[in-house]
C-alpha positions in Angstrom: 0.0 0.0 0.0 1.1 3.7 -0.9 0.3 6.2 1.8 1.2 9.9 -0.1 1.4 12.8 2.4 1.4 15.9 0.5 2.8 19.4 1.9 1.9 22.6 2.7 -0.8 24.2 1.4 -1.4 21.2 -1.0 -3.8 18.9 -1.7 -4.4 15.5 -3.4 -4.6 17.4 -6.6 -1.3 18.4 -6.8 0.8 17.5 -9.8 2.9 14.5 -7.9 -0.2 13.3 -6.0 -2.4 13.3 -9.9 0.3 11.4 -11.4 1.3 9.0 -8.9 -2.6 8.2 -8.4 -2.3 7.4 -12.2 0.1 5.3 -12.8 -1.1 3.2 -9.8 -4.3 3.1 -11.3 -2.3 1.8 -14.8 -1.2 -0.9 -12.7 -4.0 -2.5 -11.6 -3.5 -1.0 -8.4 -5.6 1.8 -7.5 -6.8 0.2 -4.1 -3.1 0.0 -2.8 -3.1 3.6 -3.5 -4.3 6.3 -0.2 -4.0 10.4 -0.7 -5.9 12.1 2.0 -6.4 15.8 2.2 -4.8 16.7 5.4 -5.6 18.7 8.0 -3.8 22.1 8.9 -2.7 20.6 12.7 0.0 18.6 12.4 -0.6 16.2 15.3 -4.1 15.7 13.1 -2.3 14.9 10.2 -0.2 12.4 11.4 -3.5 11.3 13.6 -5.3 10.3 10.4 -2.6 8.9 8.4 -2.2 6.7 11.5 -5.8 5.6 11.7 -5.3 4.5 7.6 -2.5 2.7 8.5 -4.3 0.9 11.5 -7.4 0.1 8.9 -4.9 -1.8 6.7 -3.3 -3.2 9.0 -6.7 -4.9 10.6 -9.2 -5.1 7.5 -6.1 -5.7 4.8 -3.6 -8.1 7.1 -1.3 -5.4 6.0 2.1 -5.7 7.2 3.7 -2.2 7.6 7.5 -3.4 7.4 6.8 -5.2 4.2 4.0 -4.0 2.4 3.7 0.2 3.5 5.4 2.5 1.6 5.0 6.7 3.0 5.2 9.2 0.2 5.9 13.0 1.5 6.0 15.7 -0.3 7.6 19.0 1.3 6.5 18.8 4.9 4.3 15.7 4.1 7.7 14.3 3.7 8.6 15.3 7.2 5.5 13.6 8.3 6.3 10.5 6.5 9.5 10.4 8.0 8.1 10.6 11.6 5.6 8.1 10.5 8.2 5.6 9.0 10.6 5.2 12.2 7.4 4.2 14.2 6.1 1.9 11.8 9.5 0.5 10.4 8.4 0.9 7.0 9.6 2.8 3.7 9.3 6.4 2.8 9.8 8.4 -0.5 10.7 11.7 0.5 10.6 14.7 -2.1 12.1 18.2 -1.4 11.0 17.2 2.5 11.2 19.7 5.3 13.9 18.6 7.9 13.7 21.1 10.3 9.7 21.5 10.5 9.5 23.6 13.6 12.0 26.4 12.1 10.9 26.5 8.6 7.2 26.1 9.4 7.5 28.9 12.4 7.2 31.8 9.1 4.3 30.4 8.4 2.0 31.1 11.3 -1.5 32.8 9.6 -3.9 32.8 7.3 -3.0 30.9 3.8 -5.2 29.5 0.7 -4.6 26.3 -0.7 -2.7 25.7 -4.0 -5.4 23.9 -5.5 -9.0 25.8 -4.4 -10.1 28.9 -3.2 -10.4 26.8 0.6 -8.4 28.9 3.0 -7.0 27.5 6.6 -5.3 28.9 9.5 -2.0 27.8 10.5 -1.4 28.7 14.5 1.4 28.8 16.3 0.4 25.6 18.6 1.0 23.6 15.1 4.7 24.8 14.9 5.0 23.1 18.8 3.4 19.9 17.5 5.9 19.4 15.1 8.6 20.1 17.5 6.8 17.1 19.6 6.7 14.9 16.5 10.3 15.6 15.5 12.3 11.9 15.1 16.0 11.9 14.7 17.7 10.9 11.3 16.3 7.6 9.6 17.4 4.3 12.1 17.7 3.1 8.9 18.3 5.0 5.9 18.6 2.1 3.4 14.1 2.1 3.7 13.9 5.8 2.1 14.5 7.3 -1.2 15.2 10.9 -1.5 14.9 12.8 -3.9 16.1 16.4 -3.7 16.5 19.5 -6.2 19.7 21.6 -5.9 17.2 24.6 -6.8 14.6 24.0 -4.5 13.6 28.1 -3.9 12.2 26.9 -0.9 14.3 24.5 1.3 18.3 24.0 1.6 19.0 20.6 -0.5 22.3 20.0 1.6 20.0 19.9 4.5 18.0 16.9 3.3 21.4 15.1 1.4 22.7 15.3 4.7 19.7 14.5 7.1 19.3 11.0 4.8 22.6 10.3 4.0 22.8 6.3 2.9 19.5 6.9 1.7 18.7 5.9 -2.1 17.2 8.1 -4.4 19.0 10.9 -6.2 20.2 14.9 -6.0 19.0 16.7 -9.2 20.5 19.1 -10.2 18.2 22.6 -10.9 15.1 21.9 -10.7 12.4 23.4 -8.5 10.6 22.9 -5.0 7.4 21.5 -6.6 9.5 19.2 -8.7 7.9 20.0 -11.9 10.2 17.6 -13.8 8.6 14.7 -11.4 7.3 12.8 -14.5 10.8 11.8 -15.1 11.5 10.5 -12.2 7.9 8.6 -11.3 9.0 5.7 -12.6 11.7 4.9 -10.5 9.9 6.5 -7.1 7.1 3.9 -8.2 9.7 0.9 -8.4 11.2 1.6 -4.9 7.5 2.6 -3.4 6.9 -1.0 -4.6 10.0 -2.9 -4.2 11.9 -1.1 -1.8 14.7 -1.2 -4.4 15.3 1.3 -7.7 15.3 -0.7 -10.4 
């Protein structure tokens, strides 16, 4: 099963979420596929991508280690991450916030969503939930793929390269927070999300 978490401000129509959704649905696999819209609160977020992962765990026989792969985009990726050392499992993470609590702190007010005219509030209690949620770096880093743009406008690449060193994925070069060149590389997320290896 394929749990995608996206970021901030996002929503299961972003351009990552839309094509991911896709090709699962190409390959027969559209009900291993889960893309919730997320609530603003952290500790709500990470509340309901718990309770999915519970459900398939009890109505599926899902085994987290062996079947669960977390996809994160941006601070989804953050969340996967603190979801994926609890539940031993894989995680993709793309452009993912390291530092949640510092990087998120900016962000404290009023925002609309990328993807509707739906608006949400973002209070300062959220930015002390994710200092509460915060995990060190991967126990092990061999389960997650990273993959990371040098010109993310957004967050410092070398933060991520170093926070999931021994992790596989790749570092592209250029590139773009929202990863608009993700097409290219779906093919290969899709392979570890399903394999746990690249290729």
């Amino acid at each position: 099963m394929i749990l995608y978490l996206h970021g901030f401000r996002s929503s299961p129509k972003s351009q990552k979420a839309t094509l991911m959704a896709q090709a699962m649905r190409e390959k027969g696999l559209e009900d291993q596929w889960l893309c919730p819209q997320l609530p603003a609160s952290p500790e709500r977020s990470c509340a309901l991508a718990t309770y999915l992962i519970e459900q398939a765990v009890q109505n599926r026989d899902l085994d987290p280690e062996r079947d669960l792969t977390l996809i994160g985009s941006s601070l989804g990726g953050y969340y996967a991450t603190c979801l994926a050392e609890y539940w031993k499992c894989r995680a993709v993470v793309l452009n993912p916030v390291v530092y949640a609590s510092r990087d998120l702190a900016t962000q404290v007010g009023e925002h609309t969503l990328y993807h509707s005219d739906d608006s949400f509030a973002f209070l300062p209690e959220y930015v002390d939930e994710l200092a509460e949620m915060a995990v060190g770096k991967p126990a092990h880093p061999e389960r997650y793929y990273l993959l990371a743009a040098k010109g993310d406008e957004v967050l410092d690449w070398q933060e991520m390269a170093d926070w999931y060193a021994g992790s596989q994925g790749r570092i592209l070069e250029g590139g773009d927070h929202g990863l608009s060149d993700f097409e290219q590389w779906l093919p290969e997320v899709l392979t570890f999300a399903l394999t746990g290896r690249c290729n």
